[in-house]
ROFIGU-135665 format. One record per residue: residue in one letter; residue number from 1; x, y, z of N, C-alpha, C in turn. Coordinates in steps of 0.02 Angstrom, whole numbers. Each point is the difference from the previous one (the first is absolute). Layout:
BEGIN
<rec "a", NUM, <X, Y, Z>, <X, Y, Z>, <X, Y, Z>>
...
//
This chain:
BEGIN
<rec "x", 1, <42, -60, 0>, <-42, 60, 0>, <44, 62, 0>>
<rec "x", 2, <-19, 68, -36>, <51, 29, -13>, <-8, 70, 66>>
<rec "x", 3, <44, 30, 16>, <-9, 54, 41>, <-17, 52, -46>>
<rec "x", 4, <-39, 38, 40>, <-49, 63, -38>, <24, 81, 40>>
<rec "x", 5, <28, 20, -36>, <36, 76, 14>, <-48, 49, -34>>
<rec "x", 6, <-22, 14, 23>, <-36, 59, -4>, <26, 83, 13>>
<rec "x", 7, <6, 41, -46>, <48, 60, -8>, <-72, 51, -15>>
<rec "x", 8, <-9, 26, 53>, <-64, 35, -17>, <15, 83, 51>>
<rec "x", 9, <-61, -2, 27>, <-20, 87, 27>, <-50, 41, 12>>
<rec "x", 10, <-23, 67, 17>, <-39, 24, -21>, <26, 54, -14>>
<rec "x", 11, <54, 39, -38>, <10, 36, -30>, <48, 1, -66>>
<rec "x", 12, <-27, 39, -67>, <65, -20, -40>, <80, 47, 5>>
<rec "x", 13, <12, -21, -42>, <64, 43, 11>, <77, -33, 5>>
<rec "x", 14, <-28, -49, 51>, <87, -18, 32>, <32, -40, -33>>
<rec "x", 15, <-34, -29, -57>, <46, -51, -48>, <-21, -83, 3>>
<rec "x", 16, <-62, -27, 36>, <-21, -47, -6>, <-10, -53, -55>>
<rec "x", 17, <6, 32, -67>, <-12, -54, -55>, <61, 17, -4>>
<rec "x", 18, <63, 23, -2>, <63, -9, 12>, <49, -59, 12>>
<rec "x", 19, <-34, 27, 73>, <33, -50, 43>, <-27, -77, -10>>
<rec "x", 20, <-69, -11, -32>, <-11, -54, 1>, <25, -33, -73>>
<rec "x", 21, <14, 38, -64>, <37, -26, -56>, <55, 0, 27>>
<rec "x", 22, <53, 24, 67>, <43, -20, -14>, <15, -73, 42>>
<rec "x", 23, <-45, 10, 59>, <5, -71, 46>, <-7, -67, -24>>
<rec "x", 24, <-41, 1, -67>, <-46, -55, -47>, <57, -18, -25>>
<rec "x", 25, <64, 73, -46>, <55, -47, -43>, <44, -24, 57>>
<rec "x", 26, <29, 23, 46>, <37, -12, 51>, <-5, -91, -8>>
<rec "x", 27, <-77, -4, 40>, <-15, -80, 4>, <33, -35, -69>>
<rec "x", 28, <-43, 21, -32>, <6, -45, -67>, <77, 1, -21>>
<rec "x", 29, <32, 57, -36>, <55, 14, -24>, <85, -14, 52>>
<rec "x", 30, <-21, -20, 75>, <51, 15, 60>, <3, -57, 40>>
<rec "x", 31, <-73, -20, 11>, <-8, -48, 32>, <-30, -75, -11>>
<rec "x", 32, <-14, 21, -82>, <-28, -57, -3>, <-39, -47, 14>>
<rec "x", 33, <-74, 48, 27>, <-43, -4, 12>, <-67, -3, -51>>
<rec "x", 34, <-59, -39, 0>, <-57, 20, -26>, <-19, 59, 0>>
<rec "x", 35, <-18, 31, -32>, <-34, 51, 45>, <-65, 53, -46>>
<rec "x", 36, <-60, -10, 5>, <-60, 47, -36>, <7, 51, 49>>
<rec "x", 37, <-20, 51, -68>, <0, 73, 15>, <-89, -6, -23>>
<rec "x", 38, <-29, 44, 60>, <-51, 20, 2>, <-33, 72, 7>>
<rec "x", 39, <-18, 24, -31>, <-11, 79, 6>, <-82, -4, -11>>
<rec "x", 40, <-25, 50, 67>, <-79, 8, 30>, <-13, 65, -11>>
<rec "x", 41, <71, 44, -21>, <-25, 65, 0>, <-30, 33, -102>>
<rec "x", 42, <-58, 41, 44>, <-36, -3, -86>, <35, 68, -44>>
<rec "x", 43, <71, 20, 37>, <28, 22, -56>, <48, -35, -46>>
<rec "x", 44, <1, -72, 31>, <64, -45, -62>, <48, 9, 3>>
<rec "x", 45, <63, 35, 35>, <43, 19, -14>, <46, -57, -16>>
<rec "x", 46, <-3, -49, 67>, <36, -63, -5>, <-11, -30, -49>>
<rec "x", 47, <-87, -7, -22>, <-20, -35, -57>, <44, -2, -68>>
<rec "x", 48, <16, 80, -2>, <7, 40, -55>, <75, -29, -15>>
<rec "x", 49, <42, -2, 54>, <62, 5, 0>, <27, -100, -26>>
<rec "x", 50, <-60, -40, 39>, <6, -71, -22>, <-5, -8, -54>>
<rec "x", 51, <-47, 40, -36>, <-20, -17, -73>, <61, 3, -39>>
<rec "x", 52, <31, 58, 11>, <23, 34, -40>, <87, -40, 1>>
<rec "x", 53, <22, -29, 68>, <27, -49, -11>, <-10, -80, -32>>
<rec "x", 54, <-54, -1, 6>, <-18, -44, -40>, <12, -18, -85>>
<rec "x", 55, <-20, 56, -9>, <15, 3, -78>, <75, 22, -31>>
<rec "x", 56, <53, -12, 71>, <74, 11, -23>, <31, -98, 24>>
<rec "x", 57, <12, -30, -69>, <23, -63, -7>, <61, 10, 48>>
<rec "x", 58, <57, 58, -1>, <44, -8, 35>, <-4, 4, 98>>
<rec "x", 59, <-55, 8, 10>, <-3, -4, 60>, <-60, -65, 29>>
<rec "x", 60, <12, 3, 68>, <-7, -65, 53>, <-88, 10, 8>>
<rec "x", 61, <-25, -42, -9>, <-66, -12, -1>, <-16, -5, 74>>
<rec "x", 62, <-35, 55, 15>, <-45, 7, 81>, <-60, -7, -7>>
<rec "x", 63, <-27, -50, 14>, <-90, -10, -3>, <-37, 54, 28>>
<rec "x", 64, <-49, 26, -27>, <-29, 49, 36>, <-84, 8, -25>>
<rec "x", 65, <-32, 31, 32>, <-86, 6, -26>, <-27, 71, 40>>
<rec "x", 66, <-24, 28, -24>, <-69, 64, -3>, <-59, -27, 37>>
<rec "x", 67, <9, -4, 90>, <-70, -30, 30>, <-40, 56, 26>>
<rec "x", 68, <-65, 19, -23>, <-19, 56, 30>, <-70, -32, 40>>
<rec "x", 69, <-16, -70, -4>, <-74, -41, 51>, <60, -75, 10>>
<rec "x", 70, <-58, -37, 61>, <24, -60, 3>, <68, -17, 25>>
<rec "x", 71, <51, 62, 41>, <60, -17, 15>, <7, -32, 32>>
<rec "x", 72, <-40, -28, 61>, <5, -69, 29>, <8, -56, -32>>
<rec "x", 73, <-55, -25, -65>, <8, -43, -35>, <80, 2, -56>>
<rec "x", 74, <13, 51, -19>, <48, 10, -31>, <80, -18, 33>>
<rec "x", 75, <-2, 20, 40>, <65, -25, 88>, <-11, -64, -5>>
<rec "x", 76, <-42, -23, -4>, <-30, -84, 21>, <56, -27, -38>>
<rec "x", 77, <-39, 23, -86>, <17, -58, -50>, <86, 34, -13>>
<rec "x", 78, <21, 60, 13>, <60, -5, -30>, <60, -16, 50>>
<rec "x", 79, <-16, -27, 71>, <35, 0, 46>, <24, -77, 0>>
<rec "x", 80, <-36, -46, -39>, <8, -47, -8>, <71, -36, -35>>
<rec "x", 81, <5, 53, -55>, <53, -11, -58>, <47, 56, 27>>
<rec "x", 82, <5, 18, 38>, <62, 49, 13>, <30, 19, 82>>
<rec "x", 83, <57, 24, 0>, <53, 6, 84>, <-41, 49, 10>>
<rec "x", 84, <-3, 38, -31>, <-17, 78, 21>, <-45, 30, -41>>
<rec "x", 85, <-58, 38, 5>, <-44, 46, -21>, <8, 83, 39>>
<rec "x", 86, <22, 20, -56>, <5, 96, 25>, <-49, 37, -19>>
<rec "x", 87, <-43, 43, 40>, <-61, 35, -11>, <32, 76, 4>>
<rec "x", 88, <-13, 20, -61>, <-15, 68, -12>, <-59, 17, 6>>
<rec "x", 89, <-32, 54, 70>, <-39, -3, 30>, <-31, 71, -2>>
<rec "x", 90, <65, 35, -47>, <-46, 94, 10>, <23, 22, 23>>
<rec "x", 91, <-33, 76, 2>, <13, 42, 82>, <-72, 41, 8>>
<rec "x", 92, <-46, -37, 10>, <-62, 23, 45>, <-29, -70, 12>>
<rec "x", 93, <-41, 6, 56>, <-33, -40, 31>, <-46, -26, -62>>
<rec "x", 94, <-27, -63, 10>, <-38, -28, -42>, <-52, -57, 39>>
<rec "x", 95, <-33, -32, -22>, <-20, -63, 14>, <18, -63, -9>>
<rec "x", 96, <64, -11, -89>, <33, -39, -3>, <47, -15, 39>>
<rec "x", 97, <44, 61, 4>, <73, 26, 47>, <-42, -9, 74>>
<rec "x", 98, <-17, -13, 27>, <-24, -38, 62>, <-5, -66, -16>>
<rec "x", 99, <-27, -28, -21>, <-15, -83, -28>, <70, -34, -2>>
<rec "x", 100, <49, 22, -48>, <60, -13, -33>, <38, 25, 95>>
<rec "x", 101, <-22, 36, 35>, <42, -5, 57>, <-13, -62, 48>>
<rec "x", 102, <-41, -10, 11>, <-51, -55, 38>, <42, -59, -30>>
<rec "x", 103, <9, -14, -60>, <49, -44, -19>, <78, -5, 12>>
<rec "x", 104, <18, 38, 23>, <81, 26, -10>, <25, -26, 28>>
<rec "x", 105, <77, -34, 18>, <55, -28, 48>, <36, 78, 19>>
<rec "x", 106, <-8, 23, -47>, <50, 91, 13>, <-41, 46, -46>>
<rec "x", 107, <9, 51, 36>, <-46, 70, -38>, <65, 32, 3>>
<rec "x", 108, <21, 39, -38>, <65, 49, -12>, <-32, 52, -9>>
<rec "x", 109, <28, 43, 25>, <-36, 69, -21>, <61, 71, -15>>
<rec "x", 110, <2, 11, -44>, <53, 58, -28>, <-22, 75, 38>>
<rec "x", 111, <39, 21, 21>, <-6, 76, 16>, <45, 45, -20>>
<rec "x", 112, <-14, 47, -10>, <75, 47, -5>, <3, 43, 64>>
<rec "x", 113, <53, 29, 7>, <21, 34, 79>, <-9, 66, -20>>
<rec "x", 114, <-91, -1, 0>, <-27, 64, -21>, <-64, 0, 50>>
<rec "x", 115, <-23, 85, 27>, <-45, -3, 44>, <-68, -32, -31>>
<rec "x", 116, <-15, 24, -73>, <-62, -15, -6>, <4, -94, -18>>
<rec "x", 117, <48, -30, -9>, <2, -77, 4>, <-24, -8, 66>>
<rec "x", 118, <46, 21, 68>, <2, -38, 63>, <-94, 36, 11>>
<rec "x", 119, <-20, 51, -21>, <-81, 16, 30>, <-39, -54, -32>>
<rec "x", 120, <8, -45, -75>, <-34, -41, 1>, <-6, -52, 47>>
<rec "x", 121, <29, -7, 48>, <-8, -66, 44>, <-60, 8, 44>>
<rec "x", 122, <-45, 63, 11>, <-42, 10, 27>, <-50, -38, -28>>
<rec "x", 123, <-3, 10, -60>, <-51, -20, -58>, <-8, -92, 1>>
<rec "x", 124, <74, -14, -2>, <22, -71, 0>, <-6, -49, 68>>
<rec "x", 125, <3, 35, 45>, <-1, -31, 42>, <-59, -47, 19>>
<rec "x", 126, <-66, 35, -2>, <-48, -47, 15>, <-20, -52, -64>>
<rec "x", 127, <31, 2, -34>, <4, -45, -69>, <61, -63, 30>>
<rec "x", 128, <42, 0, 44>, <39, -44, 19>, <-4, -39, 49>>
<rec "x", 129, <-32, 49, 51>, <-31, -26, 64>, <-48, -43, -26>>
<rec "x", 130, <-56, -5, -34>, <-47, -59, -19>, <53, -49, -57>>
<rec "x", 131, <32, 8, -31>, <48, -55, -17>, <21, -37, 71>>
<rec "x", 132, <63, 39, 26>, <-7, -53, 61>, <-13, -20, 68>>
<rec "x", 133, <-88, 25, -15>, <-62, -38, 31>, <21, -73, -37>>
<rec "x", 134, <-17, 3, -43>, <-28, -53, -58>, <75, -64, -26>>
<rec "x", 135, <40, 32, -36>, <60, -40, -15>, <40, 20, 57>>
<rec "x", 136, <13, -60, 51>, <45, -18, 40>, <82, -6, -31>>
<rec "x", 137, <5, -30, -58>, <58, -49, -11>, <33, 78, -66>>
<rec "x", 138, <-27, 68, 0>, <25, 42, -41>, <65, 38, 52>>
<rec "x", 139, <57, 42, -58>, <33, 34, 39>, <5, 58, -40>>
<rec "x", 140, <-18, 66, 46>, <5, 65, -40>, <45, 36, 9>>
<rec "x", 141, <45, 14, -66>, <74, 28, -5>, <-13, 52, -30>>
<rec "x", 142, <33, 62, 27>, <27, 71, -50>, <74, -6, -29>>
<rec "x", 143, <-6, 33, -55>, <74, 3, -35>, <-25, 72, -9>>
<rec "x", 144, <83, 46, 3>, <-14, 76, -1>, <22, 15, -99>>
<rec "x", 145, <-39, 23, -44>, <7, -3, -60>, <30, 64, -31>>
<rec "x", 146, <29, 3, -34>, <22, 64, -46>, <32, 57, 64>>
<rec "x", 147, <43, -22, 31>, <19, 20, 59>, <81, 40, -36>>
<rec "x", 148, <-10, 66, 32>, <67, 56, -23>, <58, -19, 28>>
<rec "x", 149, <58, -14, -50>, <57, -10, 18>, <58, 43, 26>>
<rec "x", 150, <-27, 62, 12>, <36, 49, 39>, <-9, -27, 79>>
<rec "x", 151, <67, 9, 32>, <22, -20, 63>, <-50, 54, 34>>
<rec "x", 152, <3, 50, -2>, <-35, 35, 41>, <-103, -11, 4>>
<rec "x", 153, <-17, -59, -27>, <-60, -16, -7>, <-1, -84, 39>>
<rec "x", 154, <70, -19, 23>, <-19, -60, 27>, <-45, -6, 66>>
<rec "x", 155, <-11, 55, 25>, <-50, 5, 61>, <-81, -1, -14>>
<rec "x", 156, <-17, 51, -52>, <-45, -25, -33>, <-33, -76, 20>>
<rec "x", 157, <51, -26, -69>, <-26, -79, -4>, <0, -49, 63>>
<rec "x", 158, <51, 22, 60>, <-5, -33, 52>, <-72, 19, 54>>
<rec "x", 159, <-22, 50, -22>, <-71, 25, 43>, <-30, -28, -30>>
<rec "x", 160, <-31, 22, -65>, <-39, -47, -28>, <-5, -70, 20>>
<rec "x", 161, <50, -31, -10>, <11, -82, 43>, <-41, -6, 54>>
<rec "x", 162, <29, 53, 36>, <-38, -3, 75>, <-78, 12, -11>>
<rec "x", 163, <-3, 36, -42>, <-84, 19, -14>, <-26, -61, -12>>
<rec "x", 164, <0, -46, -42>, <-25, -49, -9>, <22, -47, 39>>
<rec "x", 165, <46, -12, 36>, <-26, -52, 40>, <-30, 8, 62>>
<rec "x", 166, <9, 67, 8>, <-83, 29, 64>, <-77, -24, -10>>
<rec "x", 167, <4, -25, -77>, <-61, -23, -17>, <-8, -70, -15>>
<rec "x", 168, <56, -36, 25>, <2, -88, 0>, <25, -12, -63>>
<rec "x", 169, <32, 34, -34>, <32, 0, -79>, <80, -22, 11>>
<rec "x", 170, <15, -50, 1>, <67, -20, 6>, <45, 22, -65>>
<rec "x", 171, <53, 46, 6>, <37, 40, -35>, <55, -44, -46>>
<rec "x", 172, <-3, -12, -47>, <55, -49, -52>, <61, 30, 27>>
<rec "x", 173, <34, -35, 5>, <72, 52, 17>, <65, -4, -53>>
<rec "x", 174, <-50, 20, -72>, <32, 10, -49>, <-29, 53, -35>>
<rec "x", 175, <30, 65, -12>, <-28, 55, -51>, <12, 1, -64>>
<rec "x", 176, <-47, 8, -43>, <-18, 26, -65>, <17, 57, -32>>
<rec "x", 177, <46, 23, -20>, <28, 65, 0>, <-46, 18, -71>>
<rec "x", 178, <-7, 80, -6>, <1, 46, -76>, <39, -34, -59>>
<rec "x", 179, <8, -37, -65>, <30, -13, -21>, <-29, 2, -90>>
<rec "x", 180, <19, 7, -53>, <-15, 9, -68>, <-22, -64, -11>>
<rec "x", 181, <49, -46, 2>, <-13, -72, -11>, <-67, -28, 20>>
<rec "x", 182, <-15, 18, 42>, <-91, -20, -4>, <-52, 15, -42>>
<rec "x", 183, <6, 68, -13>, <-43, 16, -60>, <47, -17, -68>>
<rec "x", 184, <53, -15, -6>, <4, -21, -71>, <-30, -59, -1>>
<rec "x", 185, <28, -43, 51>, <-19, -78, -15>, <-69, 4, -16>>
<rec "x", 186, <-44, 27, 50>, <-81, 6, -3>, <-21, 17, -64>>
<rec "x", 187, <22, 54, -64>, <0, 8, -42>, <3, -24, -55>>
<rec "x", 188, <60, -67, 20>, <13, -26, -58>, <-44, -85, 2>>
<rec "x", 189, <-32, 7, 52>, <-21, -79, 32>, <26, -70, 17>>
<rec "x", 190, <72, 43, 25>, <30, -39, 63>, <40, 28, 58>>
<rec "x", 191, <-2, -52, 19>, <58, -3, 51>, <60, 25, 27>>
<rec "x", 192, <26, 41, 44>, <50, 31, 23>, <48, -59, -24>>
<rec "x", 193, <18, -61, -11>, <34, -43, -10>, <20, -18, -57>>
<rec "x", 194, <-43, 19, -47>, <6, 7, -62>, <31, 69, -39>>
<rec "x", 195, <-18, 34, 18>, <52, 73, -18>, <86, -24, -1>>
<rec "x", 196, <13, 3, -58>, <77, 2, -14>, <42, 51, -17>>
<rec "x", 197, <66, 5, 11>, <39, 68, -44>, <-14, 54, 59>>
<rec "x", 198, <20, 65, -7>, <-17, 61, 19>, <-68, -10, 42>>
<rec "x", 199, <-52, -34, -17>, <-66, 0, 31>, <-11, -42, 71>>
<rec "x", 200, <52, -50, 10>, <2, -30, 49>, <22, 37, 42>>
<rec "x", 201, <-26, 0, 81>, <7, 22, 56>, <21, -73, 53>>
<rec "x", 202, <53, 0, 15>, <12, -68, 49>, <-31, 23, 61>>
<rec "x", 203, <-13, 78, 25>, <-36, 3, 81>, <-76, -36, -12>>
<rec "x", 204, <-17, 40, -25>, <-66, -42, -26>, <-34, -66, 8>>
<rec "x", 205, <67, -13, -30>, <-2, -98, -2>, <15, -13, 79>>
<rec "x", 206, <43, 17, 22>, <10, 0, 77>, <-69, 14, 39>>
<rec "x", 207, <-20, 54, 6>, <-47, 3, 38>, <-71, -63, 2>>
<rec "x", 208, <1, -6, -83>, <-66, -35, 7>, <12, -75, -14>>
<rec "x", 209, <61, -11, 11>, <24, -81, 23>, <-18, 13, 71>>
<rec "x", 210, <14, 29, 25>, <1, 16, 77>, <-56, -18, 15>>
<rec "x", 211, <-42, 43, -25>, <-70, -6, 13>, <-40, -70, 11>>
<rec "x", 212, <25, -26, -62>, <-34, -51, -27>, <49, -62, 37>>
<rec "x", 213, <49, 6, 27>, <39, -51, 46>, <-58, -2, 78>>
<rec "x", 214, <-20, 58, 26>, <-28, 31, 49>, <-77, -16, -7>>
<rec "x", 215, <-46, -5, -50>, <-41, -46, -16>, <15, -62, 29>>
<rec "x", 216, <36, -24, -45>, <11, -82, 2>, <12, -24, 81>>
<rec "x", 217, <42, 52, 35>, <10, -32, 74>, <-55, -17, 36>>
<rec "x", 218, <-66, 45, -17>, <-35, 9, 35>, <-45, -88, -20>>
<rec "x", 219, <0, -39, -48>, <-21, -47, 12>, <27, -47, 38>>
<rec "x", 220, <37, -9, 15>, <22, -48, 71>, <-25, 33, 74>>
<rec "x", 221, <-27, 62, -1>, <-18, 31, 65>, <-68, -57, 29>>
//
């Protein structure tokens, strides 16, 4: 049965279909993992970005589907054939993006170390608290996203930290920095891993191995 990561929110902004094209190649392309990409949110972005790898022969085939009803049933049948299922989940509250949480082993949630990010947790919060009412066996992680690489902003991101885990949000203790390489890859419909030449960024690749190492621990918890 495959673990279900769920990368969702209730606000947009912080890089959520991002982070979840890049966690999806990580698996597949790093770790050698199964892994469906699922996107709930009805602007497609992830959708958009699968397709569009899709139709490049030179790159690594990531299963993926456009679920906007039925995501319970949909988790069911694709959890079967795969390690891992990644939900691109949005950034507003929904009725799916609750459902698809109720299912989850991990909810990830992207923020940036910005005030109006950390004020969504007001919004979010009672959206988590009835998650875990309900799923016992979930764990809810923040990763700080698109985070400024000037030294004089590392306090910032360390409050923020603290902000969210005042709210039972256990803090990744790996940052996501500002970087080009995300929106090219996103652009071109892949993978930070796939960018070669001049376009490759090795921090990049660092961080979101990290990440995605930091996932993985958490299944033996």
């Amino acid at each position: 049965m495959a673990k279900i990561i769920v990368i969702g929110g209730t606000k947009g902004g912080p890089g959520k279909s991002t982070v979840a094209q890049q966690v999806a190649g990580a698996l597949v392309l790093k770790k050698q993992k199964k892994c469906h990409l699922t996107d709930i949110d009805g602007q497609m972005t992830t959708a958009g970005w699968a397709e569009e790898r899709r139709e490049n022969e030179d790159l690594a085939l990531i299963p993926f589907e456009f679920v906007d009803h039925d995501v319970v049933k949909h988790i069911n049948a694709v959890s079967q054939r795969h390690d891992f299922v990644v939900i691109d989940a949005g950034g507003f509250d929904s009725e799916i993006q609750r459902q698809a949480m109720q299912m989850a082993d991990i909810i990830l949630l992207p923020f940036r170390p910005k005030r109006r990010d950390i004020k969504s947790l007001r919004n979010l919060d009672p959206v988590l608290d009835n998650v875990r009412n309900t799923n016992h066996k979930v764990r809810i992680i923040g990763v700080m996203n698109q985070c400024p690489s000037l030294p004089n902003q590392a306090q910032r991101i360390i409050n923020a930290k603290g902000v969210i885990e005042s709210f039972g949000i256990e803090p990744v203790p790996v940052n996501l920095y500002t970087r080009n390489v995300y929106d090219d890859a996103e652009e071109s419909g892949r993978t930070i891993f796939e960018m070669t030449g001049s376009d490759r960024d090795t921090k990049a690749e660092s961080e979101i191995i990290e990440l995605v190492d930091y996932l993985l621990s958490l299944e033996g918890e």
